[in-house]
MARSE-788272 format. One record per residue: residue in three letters; chain; x, y, z of N, C-alpha, C, O, CB in turn. Coordinates in pm, 1 decimal. Atoms other than C-alpha are relative to their C-alpha. Glycine has a CB too. Example, Ala and Ser with C-alpha at 12.3 -4.5 7.8 and 13.67 -1.06 7.14 Angstrom:
BEGIN
doza res: Ala, chain: A, n_u: 89.0, n_v: -119.0, n_w: 0.0, ca_u: 1230.0, ca_v: -450.0, ca_w: 780.0, c_u: 90.0, c_v: 120.0, c_w: 0.0, o_u: 193.6, o_v: 118.1, o_w: 66.5, cb_u: -99.2, cb_v: 2.7, cb_w: 124.6 .
doza res: Ser, chain: A, n_u: -82.0, n_v: -119.0, n_w: -6.0, ca_u: 1367.0, ca_v: -106.0, ca_w: 714.0, c_u: -77.0, c_v: 109.0, c_w: 73.0, o_u: -26.1, o_v: 219.8, o_w: 89.9, cb_u: 41.4, cb_v: 46.2, cb_w: -141.5 .
//
This chain:
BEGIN
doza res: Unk, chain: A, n_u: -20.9, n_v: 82.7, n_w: -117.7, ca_u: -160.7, ca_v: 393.5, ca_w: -1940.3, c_u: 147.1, c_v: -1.6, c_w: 39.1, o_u: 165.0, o_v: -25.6, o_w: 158.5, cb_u: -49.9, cb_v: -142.4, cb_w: -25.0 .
doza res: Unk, chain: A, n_u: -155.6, n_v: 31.9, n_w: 30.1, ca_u: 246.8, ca_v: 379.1, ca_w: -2001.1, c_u: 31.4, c_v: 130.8, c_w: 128.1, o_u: 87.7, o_v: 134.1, o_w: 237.5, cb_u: 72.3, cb_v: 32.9, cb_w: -210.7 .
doza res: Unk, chain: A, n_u: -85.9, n_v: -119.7, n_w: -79.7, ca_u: 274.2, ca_v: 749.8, ca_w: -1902.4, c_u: -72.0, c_v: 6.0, c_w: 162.0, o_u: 8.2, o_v: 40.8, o_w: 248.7, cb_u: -22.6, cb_v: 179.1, cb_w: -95.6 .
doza res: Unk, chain: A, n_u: 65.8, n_v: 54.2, n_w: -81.5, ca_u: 23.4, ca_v: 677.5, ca_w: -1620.6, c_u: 98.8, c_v: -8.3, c_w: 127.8, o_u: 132.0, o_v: 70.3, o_w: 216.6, cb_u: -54.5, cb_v: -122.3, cb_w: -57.1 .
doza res: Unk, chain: A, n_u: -106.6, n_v: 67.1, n_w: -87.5, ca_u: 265.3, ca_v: 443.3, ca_w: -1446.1, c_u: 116.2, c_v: 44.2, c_w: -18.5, o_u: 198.2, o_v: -0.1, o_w: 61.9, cb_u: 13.1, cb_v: -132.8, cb_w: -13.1 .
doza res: Unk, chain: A, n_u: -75.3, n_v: -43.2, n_w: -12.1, ca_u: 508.7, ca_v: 625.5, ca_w: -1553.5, c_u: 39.6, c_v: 135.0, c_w: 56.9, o_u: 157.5, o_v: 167.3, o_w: 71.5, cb_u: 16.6, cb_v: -26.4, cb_w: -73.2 .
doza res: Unk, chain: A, n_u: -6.5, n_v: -93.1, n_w: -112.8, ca_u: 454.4, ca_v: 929.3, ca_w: -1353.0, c_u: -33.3, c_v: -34.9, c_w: 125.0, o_u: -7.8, o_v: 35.5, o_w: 222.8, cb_u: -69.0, cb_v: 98.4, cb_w: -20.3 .
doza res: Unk, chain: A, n_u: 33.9, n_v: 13.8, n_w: -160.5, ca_u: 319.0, ca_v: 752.2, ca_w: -1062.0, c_u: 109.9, c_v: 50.9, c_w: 98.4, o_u: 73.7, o_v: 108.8, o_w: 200.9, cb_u: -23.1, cb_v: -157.6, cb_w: 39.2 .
doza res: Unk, chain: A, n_u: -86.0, n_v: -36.0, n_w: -135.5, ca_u: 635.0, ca_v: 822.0, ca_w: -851.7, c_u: 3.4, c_v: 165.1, c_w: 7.0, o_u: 36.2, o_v: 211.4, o_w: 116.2, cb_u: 175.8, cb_v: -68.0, cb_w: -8.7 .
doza res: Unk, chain: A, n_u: 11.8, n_v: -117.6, n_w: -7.3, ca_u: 597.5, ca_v: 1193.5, ca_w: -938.1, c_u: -162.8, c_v: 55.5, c_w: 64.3, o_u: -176.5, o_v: 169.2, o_w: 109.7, cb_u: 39.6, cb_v: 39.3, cb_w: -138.3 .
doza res: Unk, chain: A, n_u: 111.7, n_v: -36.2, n_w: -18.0, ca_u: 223.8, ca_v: 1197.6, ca_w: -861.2, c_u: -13.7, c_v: -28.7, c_w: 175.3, o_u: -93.8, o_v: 23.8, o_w: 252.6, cb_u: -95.9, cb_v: -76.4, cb_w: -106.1 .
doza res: Unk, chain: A, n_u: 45.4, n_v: 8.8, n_w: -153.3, ca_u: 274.4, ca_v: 1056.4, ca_w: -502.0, c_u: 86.4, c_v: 63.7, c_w: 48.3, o_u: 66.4, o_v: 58.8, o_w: 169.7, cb_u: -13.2, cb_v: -129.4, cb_w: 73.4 .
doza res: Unk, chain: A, n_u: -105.1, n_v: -69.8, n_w: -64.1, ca_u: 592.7, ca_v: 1275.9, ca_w: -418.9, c_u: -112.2, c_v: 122.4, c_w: 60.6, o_u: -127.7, o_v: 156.6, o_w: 177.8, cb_u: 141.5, cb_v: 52.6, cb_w: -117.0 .
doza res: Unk, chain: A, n_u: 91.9, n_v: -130.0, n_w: -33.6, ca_u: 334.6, ca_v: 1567.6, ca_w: -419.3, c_u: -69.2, c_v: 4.6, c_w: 108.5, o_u: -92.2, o_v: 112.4, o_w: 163.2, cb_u: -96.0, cb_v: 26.9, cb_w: -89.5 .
doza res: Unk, chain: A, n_u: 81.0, n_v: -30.1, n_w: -139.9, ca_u: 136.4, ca_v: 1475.6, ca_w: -118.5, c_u: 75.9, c_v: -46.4, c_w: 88.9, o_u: 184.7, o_v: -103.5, o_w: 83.2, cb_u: -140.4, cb_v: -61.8, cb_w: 22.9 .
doza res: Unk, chain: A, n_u: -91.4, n_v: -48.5, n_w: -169.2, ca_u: 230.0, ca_v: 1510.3, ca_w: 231.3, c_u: 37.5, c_v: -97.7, c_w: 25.6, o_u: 4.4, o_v: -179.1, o_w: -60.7, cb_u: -72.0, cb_v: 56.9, cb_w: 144.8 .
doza res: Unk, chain: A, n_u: -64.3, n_v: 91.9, n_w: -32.9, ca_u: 397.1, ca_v: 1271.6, ca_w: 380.4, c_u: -85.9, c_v: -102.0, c_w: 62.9, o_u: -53.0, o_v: -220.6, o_w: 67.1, cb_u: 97.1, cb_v: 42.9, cb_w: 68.7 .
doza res: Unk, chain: A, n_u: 32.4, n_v: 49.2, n_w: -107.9, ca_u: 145.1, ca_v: 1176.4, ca_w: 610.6, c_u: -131.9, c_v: -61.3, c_w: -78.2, o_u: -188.2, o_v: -157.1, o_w: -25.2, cb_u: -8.2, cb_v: 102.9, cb_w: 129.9 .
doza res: Unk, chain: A, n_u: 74.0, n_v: 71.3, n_w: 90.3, ca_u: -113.1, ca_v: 1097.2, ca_w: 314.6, c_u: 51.6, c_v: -91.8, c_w: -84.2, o_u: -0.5, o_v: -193.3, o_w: -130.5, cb_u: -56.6, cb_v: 72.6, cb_w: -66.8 .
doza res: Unk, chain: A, n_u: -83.9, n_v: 145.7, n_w: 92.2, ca_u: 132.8, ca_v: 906.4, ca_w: 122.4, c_u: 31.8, c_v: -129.6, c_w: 106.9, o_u: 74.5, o_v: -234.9, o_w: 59.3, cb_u: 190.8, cb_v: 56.6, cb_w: -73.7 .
doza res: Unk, chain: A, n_u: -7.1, n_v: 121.7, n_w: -43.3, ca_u: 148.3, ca_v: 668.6, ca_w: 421.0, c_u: -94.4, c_v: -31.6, c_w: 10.8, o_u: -86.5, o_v: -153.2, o_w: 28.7, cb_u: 54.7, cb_v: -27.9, cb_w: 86.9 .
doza res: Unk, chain: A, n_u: 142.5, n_v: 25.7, n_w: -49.3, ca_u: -233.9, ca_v: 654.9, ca_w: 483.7, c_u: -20.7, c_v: -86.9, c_w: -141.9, o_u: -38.8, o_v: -208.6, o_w: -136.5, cb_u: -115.9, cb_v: 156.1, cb_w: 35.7 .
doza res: Unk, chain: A, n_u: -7.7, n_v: 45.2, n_w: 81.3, ca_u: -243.0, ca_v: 589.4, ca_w: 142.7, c_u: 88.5, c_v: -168.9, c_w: -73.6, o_u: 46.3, o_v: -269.1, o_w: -131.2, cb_u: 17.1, cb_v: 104.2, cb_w: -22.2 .
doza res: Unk, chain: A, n_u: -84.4, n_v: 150.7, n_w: 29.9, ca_u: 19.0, ca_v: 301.9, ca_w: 68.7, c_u: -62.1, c_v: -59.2, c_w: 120.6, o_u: -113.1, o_v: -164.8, o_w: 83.1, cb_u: 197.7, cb_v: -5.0, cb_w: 1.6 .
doza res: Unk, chain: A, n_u: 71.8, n_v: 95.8, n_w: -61.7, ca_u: -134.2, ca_v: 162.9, ca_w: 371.1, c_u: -124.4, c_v: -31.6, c_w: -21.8, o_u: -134.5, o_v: -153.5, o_w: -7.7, cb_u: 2.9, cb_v: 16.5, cb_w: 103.0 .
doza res: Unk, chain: A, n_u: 99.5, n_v: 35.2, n_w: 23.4, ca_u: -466.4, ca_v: 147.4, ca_w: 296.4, c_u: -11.3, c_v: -116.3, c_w: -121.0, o_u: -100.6, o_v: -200.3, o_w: -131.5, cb_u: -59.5, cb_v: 111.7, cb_w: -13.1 .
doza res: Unk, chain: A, n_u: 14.9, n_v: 58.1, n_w: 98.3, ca_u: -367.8, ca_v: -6.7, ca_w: -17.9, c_u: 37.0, c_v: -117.9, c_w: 32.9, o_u: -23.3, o_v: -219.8, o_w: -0.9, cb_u: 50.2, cb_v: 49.2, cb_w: -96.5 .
doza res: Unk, chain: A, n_u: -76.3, n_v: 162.4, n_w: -38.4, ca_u: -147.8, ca_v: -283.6, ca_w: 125.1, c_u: -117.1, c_v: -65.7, c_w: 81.9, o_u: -118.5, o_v: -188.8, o_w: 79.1, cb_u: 169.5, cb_v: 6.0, cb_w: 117.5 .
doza res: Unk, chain: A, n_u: 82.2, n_v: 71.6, n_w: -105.8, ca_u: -447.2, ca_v: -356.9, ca_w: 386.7, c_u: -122.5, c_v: -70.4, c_w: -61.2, o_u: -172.3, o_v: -177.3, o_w: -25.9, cb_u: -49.3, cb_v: 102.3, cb_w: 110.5 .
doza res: Unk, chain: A, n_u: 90.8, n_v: 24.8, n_w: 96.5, ca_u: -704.5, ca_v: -356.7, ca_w: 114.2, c_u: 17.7, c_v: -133.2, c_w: -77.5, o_u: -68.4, o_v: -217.2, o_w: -103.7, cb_u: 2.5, cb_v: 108.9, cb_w: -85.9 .
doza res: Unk, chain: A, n_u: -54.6, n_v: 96.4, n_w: 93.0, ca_u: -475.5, ca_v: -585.5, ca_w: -92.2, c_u: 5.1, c_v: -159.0, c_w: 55.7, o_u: 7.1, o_v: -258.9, o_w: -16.1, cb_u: 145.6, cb_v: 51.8, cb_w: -35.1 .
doza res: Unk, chain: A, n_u: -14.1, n_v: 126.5, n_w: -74.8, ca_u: -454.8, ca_v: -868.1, ca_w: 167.0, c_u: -96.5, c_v: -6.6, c_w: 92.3, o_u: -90.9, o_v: -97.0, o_w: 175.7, cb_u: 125.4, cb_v: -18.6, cb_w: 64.2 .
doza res: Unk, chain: A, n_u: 88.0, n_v: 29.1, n_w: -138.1, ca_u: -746.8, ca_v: -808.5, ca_w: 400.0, c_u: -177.8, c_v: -44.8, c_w: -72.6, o_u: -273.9, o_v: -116.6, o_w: -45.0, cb_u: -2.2, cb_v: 187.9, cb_w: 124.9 .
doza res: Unk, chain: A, n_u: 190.9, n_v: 34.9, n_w: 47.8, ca_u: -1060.9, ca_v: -766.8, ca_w: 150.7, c_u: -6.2, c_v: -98.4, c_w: -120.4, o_u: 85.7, o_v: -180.2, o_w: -115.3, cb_u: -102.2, cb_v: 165.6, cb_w: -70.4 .
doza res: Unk, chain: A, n_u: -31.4, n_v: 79.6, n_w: 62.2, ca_u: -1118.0, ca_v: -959.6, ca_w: -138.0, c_u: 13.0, c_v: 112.6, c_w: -170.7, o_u: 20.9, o_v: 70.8, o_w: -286.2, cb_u: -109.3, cb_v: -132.7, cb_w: 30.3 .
doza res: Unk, chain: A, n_u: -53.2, n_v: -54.7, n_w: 132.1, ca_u: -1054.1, ca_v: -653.7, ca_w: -393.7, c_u: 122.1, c_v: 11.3, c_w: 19.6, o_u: 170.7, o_v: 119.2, o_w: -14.6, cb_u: -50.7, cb_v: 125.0, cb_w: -50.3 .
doza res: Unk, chain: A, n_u: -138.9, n_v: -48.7, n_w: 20.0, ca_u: -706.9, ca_v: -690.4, ca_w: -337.6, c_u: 57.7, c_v: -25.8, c_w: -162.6, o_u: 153.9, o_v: 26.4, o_w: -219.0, cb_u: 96.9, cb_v: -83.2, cb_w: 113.8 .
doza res: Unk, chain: A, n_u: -0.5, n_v: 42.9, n_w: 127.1, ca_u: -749.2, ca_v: -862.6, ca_w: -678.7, c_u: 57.9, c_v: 78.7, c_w: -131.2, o_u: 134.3, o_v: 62.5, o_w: -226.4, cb_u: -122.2, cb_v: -24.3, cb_w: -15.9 .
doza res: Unk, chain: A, n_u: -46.3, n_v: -102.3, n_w: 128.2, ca_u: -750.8, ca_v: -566.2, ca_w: -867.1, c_u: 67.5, c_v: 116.2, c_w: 28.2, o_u: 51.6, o_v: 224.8, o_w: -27.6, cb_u: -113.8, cb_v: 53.4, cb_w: -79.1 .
doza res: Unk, chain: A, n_u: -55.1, n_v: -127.0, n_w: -17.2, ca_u: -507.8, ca_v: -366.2, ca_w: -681.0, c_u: 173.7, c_v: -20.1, c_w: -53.2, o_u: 235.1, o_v: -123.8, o_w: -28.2, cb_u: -25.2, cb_v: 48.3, cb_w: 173.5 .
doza res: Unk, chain: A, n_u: -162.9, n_v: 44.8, n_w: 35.1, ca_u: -127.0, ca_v: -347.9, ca_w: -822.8, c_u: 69.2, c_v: -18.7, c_w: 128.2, o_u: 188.1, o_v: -47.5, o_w: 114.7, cb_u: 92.5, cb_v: 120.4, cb_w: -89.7 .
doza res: Unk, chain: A, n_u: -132.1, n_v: 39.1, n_w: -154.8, ca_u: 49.0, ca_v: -400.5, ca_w: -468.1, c_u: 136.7, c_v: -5.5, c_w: -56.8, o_u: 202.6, o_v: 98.3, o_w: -51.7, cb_u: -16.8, cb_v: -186.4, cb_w: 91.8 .
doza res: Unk, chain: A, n_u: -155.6, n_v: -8.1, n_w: 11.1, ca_u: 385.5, ca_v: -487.3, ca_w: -581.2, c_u: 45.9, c_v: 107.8, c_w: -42.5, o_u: 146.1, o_v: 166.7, o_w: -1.6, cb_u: 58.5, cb_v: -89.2, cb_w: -78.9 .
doza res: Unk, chain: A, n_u: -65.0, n_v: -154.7, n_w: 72.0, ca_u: 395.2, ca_v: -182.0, ca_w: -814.4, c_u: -31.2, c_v: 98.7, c_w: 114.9, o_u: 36.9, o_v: 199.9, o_w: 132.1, cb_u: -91.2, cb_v: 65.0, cb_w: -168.6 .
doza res: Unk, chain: A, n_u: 11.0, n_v: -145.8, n_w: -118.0, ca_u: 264.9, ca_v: 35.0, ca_w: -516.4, c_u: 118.6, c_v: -51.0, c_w: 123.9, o_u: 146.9, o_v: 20.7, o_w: 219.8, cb_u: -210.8, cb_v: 20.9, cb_w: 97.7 .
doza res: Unk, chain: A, n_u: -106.3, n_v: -61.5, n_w: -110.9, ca_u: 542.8, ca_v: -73.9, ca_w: -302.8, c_u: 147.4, c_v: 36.5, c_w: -46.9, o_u: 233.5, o_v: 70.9, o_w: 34.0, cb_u: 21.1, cb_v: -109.2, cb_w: 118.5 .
doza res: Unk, chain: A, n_u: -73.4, n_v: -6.8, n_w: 71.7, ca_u: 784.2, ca_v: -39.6, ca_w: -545.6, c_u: 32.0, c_v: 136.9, c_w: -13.5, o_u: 144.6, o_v: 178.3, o_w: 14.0, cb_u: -32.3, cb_v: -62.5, cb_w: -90.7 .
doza res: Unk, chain: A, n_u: 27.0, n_v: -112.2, n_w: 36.0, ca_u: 665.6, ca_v: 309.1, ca_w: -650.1, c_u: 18.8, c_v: 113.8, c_w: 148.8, o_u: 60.6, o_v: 229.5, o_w: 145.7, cb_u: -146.6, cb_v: -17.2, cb_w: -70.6 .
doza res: Unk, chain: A, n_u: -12.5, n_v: -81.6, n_w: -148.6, ca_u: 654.4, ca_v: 431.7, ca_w: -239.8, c_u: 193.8, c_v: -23.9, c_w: 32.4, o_u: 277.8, o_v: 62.3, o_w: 58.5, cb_u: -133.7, cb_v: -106.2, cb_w: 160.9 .
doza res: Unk, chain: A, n_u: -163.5, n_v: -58.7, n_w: -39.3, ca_u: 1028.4, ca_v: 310.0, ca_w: -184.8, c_u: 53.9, c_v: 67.2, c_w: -123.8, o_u: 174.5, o_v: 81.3, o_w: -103.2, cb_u: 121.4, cb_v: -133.4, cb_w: 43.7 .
doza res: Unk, chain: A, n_u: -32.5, n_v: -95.5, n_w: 121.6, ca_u: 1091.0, ca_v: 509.7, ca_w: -521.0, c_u: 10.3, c_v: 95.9, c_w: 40.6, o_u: 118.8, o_v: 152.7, o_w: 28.1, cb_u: -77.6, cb_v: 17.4, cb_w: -103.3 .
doza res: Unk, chain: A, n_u: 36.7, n_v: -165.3, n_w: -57.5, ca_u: 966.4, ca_v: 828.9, ca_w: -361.3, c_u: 27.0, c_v: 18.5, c_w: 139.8, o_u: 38.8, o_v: 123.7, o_w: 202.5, cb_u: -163.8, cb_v: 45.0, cb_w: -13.0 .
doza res: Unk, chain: A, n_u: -88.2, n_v: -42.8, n_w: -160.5, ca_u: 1089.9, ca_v: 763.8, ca_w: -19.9, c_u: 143.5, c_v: 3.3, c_w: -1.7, o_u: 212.1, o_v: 30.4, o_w: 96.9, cb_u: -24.0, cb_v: -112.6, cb_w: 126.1 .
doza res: Unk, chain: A, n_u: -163.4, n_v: -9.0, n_w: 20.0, ca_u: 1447.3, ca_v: 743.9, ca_w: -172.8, c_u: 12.1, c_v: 119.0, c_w: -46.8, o_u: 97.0, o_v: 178.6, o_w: 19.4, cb_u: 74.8, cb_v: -102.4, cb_w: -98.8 .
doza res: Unk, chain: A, n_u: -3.3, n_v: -63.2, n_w: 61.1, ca_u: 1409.3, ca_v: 1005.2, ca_w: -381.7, c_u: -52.3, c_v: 197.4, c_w: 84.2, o_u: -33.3, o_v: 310.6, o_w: 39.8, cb_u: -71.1, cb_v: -87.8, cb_w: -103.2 .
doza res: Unk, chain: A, n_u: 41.2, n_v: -81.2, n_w: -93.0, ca_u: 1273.7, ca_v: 1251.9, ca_w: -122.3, c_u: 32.0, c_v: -42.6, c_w: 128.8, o_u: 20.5, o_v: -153.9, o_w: 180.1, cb_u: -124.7, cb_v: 20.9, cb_w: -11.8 .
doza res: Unk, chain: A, n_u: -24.2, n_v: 61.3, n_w: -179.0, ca_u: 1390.6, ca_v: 1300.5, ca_w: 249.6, c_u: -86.3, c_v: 21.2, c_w: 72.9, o_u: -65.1, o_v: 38.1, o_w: 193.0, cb_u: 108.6, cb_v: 54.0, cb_w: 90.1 .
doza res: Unk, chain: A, n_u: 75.8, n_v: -110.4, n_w: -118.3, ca_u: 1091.7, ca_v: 1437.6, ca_w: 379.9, c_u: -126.4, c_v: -154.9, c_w: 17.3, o_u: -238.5, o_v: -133.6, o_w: 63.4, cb_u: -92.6, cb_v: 225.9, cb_w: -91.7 .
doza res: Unk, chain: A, n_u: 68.6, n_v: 63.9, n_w: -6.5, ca_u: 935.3, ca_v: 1088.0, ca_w: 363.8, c_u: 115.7, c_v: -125.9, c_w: 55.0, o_u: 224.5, o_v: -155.1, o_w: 5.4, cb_u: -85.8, cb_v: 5.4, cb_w: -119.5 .
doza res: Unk, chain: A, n_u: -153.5, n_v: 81.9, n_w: -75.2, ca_u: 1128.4, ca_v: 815.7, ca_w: 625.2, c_u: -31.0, c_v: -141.0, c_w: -26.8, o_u: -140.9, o_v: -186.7, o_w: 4.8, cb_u: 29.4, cb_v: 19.2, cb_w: 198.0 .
doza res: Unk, chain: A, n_u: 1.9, n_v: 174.6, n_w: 42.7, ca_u: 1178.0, ca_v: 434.8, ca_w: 504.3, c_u: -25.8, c_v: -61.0, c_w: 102.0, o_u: -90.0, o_v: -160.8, o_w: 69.3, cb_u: 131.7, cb_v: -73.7, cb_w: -53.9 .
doza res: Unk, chain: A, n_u: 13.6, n_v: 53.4, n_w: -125.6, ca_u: 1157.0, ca_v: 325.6, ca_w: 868.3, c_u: -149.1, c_v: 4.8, c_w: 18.1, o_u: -221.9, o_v: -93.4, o_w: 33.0, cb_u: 82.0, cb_v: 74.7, cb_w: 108.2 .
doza res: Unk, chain: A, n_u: 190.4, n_v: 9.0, n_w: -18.8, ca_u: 779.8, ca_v: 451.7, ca_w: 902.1, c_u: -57.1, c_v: -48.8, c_w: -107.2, o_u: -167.9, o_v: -101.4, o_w: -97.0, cb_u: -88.2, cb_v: 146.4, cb_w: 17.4 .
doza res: Unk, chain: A, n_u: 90.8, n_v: 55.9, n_w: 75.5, ca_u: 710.2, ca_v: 357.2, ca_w: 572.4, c_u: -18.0, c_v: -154.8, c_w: 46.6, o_u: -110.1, o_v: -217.6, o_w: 98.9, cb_u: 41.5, cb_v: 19.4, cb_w: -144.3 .
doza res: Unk, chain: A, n_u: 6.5, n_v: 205.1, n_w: -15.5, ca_u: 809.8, ca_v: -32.7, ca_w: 593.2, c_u: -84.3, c_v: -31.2, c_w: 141.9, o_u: -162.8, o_v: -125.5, o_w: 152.6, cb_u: 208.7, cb_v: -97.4, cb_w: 31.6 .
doza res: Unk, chain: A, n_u: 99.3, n_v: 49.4, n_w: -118.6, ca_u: 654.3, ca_v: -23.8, ca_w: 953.8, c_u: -157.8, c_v: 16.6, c_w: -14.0, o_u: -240.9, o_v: -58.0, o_w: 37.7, cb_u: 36.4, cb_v: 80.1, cb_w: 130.0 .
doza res: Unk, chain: A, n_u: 153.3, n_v: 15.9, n_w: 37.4, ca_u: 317.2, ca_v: 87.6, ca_w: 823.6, c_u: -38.5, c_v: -109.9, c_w: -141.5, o_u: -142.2, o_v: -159.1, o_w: -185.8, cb_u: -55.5, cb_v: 168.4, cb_w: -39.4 .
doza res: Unk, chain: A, n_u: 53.8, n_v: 121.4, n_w: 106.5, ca_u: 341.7, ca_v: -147.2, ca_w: 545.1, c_u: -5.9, c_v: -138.0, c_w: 45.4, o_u: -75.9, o_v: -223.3, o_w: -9.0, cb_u: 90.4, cb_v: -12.2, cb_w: -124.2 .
doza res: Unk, chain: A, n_u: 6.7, n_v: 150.6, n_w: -78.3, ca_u: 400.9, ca_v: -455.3, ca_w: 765.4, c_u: -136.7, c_v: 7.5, c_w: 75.4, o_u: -210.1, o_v: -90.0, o_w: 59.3, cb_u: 139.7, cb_v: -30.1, cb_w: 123.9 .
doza res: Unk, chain: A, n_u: 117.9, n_v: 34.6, n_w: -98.7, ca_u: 103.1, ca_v: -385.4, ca_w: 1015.9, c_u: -103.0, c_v: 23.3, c_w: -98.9, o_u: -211.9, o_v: -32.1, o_w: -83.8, cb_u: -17.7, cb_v: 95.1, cb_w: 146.4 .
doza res: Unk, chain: A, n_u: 133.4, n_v: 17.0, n_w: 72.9, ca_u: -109.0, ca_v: -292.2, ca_w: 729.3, c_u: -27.8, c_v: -150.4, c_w: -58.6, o_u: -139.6, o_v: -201.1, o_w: -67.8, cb_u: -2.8, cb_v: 105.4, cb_w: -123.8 .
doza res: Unk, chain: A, n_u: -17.2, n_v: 114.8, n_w: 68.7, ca_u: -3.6, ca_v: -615.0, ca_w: 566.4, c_u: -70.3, c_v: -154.5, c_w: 111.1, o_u: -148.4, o_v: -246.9, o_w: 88.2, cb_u: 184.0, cb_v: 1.3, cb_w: -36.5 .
doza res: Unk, chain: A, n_u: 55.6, n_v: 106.4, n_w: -94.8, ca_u: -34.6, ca_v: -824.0, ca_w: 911.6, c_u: -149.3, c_v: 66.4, c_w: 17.4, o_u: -228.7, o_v: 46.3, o_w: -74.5, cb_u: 96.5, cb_v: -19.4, cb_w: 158.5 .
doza res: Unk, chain: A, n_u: 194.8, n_v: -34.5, n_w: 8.6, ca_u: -408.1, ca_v: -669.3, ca_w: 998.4, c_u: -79.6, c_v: -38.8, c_w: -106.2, o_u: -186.3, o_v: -98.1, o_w: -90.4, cb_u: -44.4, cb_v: 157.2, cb_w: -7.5 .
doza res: Unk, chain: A, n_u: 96.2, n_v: 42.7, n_w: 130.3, ca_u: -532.3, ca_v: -717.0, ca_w: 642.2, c_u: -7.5, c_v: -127.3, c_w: 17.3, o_u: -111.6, o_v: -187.9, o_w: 43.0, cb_u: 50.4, cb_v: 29.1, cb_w: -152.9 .
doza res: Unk, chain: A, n_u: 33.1, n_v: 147.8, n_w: -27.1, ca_u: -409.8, ca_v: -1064.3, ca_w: 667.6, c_u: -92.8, c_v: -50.0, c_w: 100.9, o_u: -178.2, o_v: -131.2, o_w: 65.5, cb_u: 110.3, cb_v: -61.7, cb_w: 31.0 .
doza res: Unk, chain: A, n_u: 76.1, n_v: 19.4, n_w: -98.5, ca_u: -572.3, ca_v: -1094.1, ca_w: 991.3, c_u: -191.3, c_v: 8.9, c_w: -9.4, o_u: -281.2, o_v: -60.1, o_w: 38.5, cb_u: 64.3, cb_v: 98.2, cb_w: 86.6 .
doza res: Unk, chain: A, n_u: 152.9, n_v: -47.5, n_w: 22.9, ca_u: -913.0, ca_v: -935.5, ca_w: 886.2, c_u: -81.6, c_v: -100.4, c_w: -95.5, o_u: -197.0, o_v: -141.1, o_w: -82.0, cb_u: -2.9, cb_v: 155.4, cb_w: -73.4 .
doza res: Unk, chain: A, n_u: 57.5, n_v: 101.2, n_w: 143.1, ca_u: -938.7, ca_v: -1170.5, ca_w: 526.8, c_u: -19.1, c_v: -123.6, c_w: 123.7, o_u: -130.9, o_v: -175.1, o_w: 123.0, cb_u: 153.6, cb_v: -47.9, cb_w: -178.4 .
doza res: Unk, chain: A, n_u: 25.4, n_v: 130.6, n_w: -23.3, ca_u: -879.6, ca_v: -1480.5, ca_w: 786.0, c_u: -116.8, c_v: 24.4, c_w: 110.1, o_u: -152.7, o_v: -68.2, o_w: 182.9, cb_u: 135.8, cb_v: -87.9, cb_w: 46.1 .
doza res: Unk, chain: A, n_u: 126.4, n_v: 44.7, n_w: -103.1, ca_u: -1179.7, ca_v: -1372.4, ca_w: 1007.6, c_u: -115.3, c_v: 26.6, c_w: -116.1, o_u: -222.9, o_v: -26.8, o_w: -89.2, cb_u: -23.7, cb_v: 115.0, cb_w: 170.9 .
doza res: Unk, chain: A, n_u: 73.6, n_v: -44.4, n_w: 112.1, ca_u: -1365.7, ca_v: -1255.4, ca_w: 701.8, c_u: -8.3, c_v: -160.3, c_w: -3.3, o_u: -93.8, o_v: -206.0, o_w: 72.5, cb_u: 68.4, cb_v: 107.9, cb_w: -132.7 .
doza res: Unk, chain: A, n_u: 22.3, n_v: 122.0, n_w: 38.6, ca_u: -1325.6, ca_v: -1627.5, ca_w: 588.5, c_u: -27.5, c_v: -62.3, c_w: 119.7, o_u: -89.1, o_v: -162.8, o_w: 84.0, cb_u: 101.4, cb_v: -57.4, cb_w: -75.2 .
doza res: Unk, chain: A, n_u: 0.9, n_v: 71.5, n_w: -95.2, ca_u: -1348.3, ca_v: -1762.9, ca_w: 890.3, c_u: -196.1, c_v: 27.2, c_w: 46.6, o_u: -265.9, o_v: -68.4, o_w: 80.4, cb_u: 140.0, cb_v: 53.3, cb_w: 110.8 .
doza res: Unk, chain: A, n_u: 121.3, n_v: -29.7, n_w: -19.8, ca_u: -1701.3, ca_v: -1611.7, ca_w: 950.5, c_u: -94.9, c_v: -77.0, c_w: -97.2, o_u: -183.5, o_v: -160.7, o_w: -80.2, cb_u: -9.6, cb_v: 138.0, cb_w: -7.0 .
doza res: Unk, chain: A, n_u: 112.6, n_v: -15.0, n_w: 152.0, ca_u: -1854.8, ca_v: -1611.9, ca_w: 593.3, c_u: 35.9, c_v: -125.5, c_w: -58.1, o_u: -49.4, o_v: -169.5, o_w: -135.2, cb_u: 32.8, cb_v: 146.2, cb_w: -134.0 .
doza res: Unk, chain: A, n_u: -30.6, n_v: 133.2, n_w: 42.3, ca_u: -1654.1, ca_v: -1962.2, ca_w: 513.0, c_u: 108.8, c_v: 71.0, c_w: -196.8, o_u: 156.0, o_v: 180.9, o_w: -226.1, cb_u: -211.7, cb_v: -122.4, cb_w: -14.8 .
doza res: Unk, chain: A, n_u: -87.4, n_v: -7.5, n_w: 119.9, ca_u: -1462.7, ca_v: -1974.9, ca_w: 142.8, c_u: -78.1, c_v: 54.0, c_w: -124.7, o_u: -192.7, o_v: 26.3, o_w: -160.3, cb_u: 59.5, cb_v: -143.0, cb_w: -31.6 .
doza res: Unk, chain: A, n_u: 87.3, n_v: -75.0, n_w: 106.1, ca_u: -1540.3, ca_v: -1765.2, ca_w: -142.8, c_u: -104.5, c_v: -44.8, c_w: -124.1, o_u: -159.9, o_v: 41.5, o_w: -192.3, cb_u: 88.8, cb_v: 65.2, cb_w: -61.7 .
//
């Protein structure tokens, strides 16, 4: 599990740029919109994306943080109609 997390920043350098944002977003949207955000690491996945967006230029901090905010606001948005529909868990 150690070496795991400890290659993660090498395991997401490898894909394209344009899957490593689909990806960290999906996760951030997942994390705050459904109710498995439970079992997703979030902090370590944003941790691990500005890791590999520093560390590589071919991936830009500006698009990342902007897809991580609207994934972040939408998810939020989605959990409060989710609850808002279906009522409290």
């Amino acid at each position: 599990m150690i070496e795991l997390a400890a290659s993660f920043d090498t395991q997401l350098s490898s894909l394209a740029p344009f899957l490593f944002y689909v990806i960290v977003g999906a996760i951030v949207f997942i994390e705050t919109g459904i109710l498995l955000g439970f079992f997703l690491p979030g902090d370590s996945i944003l941790f691990s994306a500005g890791l590999v967006a520093a560390a590589h230029g071919n991936i830009n901090i500006v698009i990342l943080v902007t897809i991580i905010f609207l994934a972040a606001f939408f998810g939020d948005q989605v959990g409060f109609v989710i609850g808002r529909v279906y009522g409290r868990p």
